[in-house]
GUMILO-616374 format. One line per 5 residues: number of its first residue (from 1); for each residue x, y, z of C-alpha. Coordinates in Angstrom, 3 decimals. Layout:
BEGIN
NUM) X/Y/Z; ...
This chain:
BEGIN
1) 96.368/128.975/-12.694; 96.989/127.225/-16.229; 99.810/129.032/-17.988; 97.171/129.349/-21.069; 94.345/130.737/-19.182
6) 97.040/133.747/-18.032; 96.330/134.910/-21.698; 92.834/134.936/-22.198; 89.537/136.660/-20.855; 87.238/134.072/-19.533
11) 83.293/134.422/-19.182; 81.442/133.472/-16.125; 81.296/129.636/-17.513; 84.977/129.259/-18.509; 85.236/128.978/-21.713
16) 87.134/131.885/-23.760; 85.611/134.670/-24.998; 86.709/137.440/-27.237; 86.223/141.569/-25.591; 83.242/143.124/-25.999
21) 82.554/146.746/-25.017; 80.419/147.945/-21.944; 80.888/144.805/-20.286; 81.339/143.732/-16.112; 84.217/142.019/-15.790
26) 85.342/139.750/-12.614; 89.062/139.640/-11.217; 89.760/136.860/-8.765; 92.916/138.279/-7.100; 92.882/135.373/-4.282
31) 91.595/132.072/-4.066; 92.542/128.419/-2.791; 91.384/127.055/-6.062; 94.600/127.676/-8.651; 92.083/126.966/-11.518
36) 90.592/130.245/-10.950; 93.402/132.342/-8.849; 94.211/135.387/-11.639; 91.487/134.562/-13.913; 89.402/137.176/-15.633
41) 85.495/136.684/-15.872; 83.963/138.582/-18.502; 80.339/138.614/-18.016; 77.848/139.890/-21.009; 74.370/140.263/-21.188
46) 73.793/137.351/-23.336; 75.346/134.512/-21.496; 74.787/133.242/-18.093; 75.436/136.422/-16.279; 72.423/137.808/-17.915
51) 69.774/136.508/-15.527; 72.706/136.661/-12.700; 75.833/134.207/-12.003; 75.805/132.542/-9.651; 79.187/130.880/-7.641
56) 79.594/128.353/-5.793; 81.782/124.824/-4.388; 79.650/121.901/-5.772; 78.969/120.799/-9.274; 75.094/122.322/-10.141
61) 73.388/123.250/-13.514; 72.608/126.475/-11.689; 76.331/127.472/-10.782; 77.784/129.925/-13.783; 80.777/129.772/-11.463
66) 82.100/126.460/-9.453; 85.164/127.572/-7.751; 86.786/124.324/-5.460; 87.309/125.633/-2.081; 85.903/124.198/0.805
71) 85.538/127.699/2.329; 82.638/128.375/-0.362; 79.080/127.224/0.136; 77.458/124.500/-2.434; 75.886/127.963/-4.156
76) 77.028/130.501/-2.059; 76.324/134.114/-4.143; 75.009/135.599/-6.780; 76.041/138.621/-8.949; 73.313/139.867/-11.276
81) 72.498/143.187/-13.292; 70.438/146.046/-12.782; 68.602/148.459/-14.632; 71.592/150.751/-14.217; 75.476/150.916/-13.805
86) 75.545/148.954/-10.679; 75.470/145.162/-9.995; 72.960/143.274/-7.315; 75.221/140.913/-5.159; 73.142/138.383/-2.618
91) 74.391/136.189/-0.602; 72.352/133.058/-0.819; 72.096/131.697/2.657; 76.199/130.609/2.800; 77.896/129.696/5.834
96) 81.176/131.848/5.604; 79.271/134.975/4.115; 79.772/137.413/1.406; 81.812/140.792/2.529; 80.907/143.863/0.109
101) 84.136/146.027/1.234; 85.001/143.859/4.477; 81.242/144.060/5.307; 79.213/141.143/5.783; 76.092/141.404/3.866
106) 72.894/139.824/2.712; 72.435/141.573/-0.099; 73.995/145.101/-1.713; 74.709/147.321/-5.087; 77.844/147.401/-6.028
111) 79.833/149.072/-8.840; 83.221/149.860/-10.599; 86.186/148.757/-8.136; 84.139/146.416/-5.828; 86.217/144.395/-3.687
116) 84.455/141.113/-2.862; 85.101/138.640/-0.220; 83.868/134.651/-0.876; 84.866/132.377/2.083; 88.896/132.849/1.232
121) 88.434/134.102/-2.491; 88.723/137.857/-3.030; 87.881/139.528/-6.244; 87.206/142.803/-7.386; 84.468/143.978/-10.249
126) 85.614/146.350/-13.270; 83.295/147.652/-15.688; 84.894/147.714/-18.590; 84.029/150.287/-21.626; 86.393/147.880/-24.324
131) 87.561/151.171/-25.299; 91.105/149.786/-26.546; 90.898/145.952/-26.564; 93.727/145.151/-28.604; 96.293/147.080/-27.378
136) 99.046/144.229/-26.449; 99.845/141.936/-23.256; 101.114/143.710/-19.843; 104.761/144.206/-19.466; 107.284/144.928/-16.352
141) 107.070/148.650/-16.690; 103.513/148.799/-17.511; 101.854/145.565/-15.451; 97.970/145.219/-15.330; 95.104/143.947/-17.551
146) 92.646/146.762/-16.608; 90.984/148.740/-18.605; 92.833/151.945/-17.697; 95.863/149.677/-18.117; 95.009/149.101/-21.477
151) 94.399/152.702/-22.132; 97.994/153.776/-20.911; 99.571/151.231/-23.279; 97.648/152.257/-25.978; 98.752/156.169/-25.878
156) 102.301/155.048/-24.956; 102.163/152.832/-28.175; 100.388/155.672/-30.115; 103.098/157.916/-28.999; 106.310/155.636/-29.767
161) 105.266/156.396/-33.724; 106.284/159.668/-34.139; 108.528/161.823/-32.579; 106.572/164.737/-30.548; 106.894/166.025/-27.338
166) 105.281/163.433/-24.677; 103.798/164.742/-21.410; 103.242/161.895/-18.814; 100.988/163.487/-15.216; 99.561/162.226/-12.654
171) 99.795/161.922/-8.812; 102.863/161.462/-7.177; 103.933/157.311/-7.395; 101.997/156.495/-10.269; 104.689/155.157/-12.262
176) 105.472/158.037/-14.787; 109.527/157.121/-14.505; 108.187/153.142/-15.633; 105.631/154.795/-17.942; 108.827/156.850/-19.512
181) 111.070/153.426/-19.723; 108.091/151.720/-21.811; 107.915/154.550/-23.946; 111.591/154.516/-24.819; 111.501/150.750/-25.481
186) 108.851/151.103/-27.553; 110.232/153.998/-29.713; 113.134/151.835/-31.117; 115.844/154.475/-30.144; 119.170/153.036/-30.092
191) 120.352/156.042/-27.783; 120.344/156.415/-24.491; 117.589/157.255/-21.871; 118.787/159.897/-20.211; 116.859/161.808/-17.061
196) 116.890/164.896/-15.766; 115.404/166.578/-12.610; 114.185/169.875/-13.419; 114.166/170.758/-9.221; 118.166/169.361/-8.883
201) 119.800/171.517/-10.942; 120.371/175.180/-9.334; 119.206/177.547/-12.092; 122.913/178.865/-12.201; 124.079/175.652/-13.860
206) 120.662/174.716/-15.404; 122.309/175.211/-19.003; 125.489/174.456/-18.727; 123.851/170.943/-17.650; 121.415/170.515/-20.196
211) 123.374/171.846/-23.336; 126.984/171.593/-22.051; 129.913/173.808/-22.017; 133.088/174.206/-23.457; 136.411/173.933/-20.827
216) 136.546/177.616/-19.029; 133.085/178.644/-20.180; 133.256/179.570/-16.491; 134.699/178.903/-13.531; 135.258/175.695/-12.015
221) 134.781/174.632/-15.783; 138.218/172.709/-16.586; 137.176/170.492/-19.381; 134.345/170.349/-21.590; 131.315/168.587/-20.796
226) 128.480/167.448/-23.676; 125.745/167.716/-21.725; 122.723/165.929/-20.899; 120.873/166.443/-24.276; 123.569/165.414/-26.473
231) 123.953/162.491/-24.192; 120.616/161.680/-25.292; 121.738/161.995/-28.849; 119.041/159.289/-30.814; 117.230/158.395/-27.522
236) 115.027/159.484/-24.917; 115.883/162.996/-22.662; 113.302/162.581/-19.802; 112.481/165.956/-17.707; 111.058/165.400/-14.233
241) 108.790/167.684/-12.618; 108.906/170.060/-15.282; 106.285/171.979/-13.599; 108.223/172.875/-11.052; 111.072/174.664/-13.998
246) 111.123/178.684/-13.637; 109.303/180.956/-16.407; 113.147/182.029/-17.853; 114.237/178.300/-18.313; 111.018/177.194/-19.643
251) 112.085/179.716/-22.527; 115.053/177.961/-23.306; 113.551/175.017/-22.684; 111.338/176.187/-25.537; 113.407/176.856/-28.105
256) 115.428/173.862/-27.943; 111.865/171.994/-28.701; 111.267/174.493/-31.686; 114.501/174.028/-32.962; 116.055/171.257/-32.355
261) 119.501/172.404/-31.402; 121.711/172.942/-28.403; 124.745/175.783/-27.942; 126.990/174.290/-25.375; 127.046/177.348/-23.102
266) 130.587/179.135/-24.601; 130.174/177.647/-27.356; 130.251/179.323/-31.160; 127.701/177.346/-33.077; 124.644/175.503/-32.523
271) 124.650/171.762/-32.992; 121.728/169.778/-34.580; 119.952/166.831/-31.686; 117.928/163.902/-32.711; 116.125/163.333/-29.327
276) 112.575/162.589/-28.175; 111.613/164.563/-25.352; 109.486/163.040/-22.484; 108.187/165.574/-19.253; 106.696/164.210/-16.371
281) 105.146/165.976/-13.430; 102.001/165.718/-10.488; 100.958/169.245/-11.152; 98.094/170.961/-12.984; 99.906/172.464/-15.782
286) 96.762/174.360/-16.927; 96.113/176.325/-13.876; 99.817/176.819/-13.614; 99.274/178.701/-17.132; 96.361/180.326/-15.404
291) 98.377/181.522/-12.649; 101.017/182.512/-14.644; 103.857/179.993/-13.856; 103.932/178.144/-16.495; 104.320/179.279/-20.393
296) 101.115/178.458/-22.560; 103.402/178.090/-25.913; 105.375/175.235/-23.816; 102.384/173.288/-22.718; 100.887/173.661/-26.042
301) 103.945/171.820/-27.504; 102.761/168.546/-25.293; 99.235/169.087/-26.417; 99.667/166.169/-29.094; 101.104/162.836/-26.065
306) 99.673/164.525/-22.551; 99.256/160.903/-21.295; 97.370/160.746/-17.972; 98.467/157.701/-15.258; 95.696/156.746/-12.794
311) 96.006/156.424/-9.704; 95.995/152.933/-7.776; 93.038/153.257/-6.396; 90.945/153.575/-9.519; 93.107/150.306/-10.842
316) 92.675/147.808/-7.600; 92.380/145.269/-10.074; 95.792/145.913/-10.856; 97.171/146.191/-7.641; 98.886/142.423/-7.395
321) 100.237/142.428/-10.407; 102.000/145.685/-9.562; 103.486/143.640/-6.451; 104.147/140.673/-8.846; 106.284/143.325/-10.655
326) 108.153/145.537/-8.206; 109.035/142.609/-5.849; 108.630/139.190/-6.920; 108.389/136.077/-5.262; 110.094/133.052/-5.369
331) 109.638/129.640/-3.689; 112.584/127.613/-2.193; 112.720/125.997/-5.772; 113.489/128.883/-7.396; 109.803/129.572/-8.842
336) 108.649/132.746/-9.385; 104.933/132.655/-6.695; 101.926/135.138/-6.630; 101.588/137.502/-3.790; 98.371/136.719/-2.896
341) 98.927/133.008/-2.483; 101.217/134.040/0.555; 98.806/136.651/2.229; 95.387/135.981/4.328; 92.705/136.415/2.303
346) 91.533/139.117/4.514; 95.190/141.193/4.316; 94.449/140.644/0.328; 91.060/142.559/0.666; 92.746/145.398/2.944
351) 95.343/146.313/0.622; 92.632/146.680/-2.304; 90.430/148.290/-0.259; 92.924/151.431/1.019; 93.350/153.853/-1.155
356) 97.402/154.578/-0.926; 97.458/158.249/-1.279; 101.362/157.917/-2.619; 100.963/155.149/-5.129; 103.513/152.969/-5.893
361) 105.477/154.682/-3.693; 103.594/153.743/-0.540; 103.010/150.544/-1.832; 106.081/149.056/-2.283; 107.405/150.285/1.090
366) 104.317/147.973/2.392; 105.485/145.194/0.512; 108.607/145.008/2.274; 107.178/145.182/5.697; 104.882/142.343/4.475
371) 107.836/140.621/3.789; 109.480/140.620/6.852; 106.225/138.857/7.943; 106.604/135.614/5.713; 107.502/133.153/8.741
376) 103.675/133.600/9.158; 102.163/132.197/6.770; 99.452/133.132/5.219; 100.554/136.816/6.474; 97.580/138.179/8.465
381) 96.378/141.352/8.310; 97.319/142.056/11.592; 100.805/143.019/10.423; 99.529/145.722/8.180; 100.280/149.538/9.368
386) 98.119/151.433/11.577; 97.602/153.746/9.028; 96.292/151.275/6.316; 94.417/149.824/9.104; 92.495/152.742/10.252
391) 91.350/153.953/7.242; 90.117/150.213/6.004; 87.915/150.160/9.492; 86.930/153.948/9.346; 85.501/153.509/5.171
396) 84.132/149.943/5.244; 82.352/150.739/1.965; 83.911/151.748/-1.061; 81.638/155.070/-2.853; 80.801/152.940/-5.729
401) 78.987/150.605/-2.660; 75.167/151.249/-1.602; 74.010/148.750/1.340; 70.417/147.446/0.617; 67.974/145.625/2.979
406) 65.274/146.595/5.901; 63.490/149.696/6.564; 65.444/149.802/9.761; 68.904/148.998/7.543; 68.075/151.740/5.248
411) 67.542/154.270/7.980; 71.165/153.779/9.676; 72.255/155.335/6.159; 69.367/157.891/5.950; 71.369/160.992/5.576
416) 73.994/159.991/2.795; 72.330/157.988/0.501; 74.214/157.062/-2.374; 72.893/158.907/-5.767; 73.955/156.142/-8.035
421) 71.768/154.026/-5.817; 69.143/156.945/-5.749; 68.936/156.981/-9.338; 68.989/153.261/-9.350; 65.729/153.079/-7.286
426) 64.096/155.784/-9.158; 64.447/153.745/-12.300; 63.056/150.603/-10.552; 60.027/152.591/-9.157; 59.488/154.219/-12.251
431) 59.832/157.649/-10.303; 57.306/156.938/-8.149; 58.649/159.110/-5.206; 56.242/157.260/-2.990; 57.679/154.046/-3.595
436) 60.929/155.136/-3.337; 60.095/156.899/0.036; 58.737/153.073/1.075; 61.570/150.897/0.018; 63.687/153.324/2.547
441) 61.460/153.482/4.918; 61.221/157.777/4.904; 58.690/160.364/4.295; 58.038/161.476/0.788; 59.556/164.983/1.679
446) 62.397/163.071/2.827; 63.355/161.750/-0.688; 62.536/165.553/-2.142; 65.943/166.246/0.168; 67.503/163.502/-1.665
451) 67.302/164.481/-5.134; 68.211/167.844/-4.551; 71.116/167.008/-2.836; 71.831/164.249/-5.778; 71.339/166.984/-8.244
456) 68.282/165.253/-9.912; 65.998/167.545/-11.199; 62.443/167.542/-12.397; 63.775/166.899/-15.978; 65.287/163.787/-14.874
461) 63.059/162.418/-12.648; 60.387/162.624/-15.943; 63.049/160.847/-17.704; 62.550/157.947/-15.367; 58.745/158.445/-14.578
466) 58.598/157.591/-18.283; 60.909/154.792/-18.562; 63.761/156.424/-19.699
């Protein structure tokens, strides 16, 4: 793609467009056509996406979309709103077909996270709240243009103004250690960032490493040692897994965060620190409080930065620019080259579709094996691990996903319909039950089960019985 579309957000005819808030937005991760490959497609109510955009290969008034790859139908799809928080895709009649989560389908609802499959395109739908527009361009540490990307940057960048005590959690892989870096950078220190993890020190040593010692403060102790804080002396002391620190540490832990000090352990007087603290962790410090393992006083002293980092699989948007940034590509030239333009478009739409319980983690080690694959060209998803494999066959429709189409279609999925699509027909049929009961095919008494196992109540199903 053109180095200066890279830097804008594009709407579904091209041409730039500034955010707006509560908007769909369209990622094309993959395609043969480099115009497009990367782009972001913001779609608002009052432009072409409003009665539905439609993509295809050939030049027509009707496309909102015109993507040139001979793998694409003249005007193969359309994408168009609903009444609700889901989208309408339809295939219109194309020769290659359009895959809702690997599926093939003729038409289906689709929401937030959507992986989509056009001929050898693959892009995925975010809907985007424009909560924090503005907060500054994706870096190495903290990759993505996402909306939760945008959020992270934003509290990192809220943070690096003061000097409180920052709390980065999340699930194991999710980047805190990056998340830490950016935060660092950001702050202007000129010290050092220094890290320490709270589960390899043995509690015997734990202060002697964190505050120092003086030389025979004990034994083994032959010289004196500054220790890890005053290391960090006017930069960054980062403390991993902190939830995992025992209840008489986290007291001294504590009270060098009230007081801004450290006593090398032997030592005679305490010495004043200039250092911003940073904790990460995967655990629920709340219930640890609740439980009893962890102090209240310390959490409350993160209260001001606790800074959340999602999980990859509510970012698949994000997902090859994370591989652009952990390990790039380069061509024989020299040039730096997009993963996807190396993978099948098919081994594209499997790694956004699995849900890689261990992050970052997980997904670099796939990354390599991928790698080892390149003599193959494009890499096809063949080569991908059983386990990746198995769960992409086993969920072949993401939860945000509600198939549409015959009576007969709608009774293969009879016992778990999908409440967002529930609620979605209810609006349509104005809460007509009976309708609703007819567009699936069922017995009235069938759709009572529904909305009590949806949680819709008679309150809400008024709401929508009078347009609401």
């Amino acid at each position: 793609m053109p180095a200066d579309l890279t830097d804008r957000v594009l709407n579904a005819t091209g041409s730039a467009t500034p955010a707006a808030s509560a908007v769909w937005r369209l990622h094309v991760i993959a395609s043969p056509d480099a115009k497009w490959r990367g782009a972001i497609l913001q779609m608002t109510r009052d432009g072409p996406f409003a009665d539905g955009t439609q993509i295809g290969r050939v030049p027509d008034a009707a496309l909102s979309l015109r993507i040139d790859d001979s793998t694409l139908s003249r005007r193969h799809v359309t994408i168009a709103r609903t009444s609700g928080e889901l989208l309408r895709v339809t295939d219109l009649g194309s020769s290659n077909g359009t895959f809702v989560a690997g599926q093939r389908i003729q038409e289906a609802l689709v929401g937030h996270g959507a992986v989509l499959r056009l001929g050898a395109n693959v892009l995925v739908l975010e809907r985007d709240a424009g909560l924090r527009p503005e907060c500054g361009e994706p870096t190495v540490d903290l990759p993505g243009r996402s909306e939760p990307a945008r959020l992270l940057r934003a509290a990192l960048e809220d943070a690096a103004h003061d000097s409180f005590p920052v709390l980065l959690h999340g699930e194991t892989g999710t980047g805190k250690e990056h998340a830490a870096h950016e935060l660092h950078v950001r702050s202007g220190r000129k010290g050092k960032l220094v890290r320490v993890n709270a589960t390899a020190i043995p509690e015997s040593l734990f202060e002697a490493e964190l505050f120092g010692h003086v030389a025979g403060a004990f034994t083994g102790a032959l010289a004196a040692r500054p220790g890890r804080v005053r290391e960090a002396q006017h930069g960054t002391l980062v403390l991993d897994e902190i939830g995992e620190l025992p209840l008489h540490l986290q007291a001294k832990l504590l009270r060098l965060l009230e007081e801004r000090t450290v006593r090398a352990v032997g030592g005679a007087k305490d010495e004043a620190i200039d250092v911003r603290f940073c904790a990460s962790t995967n655990a629920d410090l709340a219930a640890r409080v609740q439980d009893g393992r962890f102090r209240r006083d310390l959490l409350a002293r993160f209260h001001t930065h606790a800074i959340a980092l999602p999980p990859l699989r509510e970012r698949r948007m994000d997902l090859f620019q994370f591989a652009d940034a952990l390990l790039p590509l380069r061509d024989n030239a020299g040039k730096l080259v997009g993963w996807p333009t190396v993978l099948h478009e098919e081994t594209v739409e499997a790694l956004l579709l699995y849900d890689w319980p261990d992050n970052l983690r997980e997904f670099a080690a796939a990354l390599v094996h991928l790698r080892r694959h390149f003599g193959a060209q494009p890499v096809p998803r063949s080569v991908l691990s059983p386990t990746i494999l198995r769960q992409v066959v086993a969920k072949p429709e993401p939860e945000s996903t509600a198939r549409l189409g015959t009576a007969k279609q709608a009774q293969e999925h009879v016992e778990a319909p999908d409440p967002a699509a529930l609620r979605l027909a209810l609006q349509e049929e104005h809460g007509v039950l009976e309708n609703v009961a007819r567009r699936y095919g069922r017995h009235r008494k069938q759709v009572y089960r529904w909305l009590e196992q949806a949680g819709i109540d008679e309150a809400e199903l008024k709401r929508y019985r009078d347009g609401g």
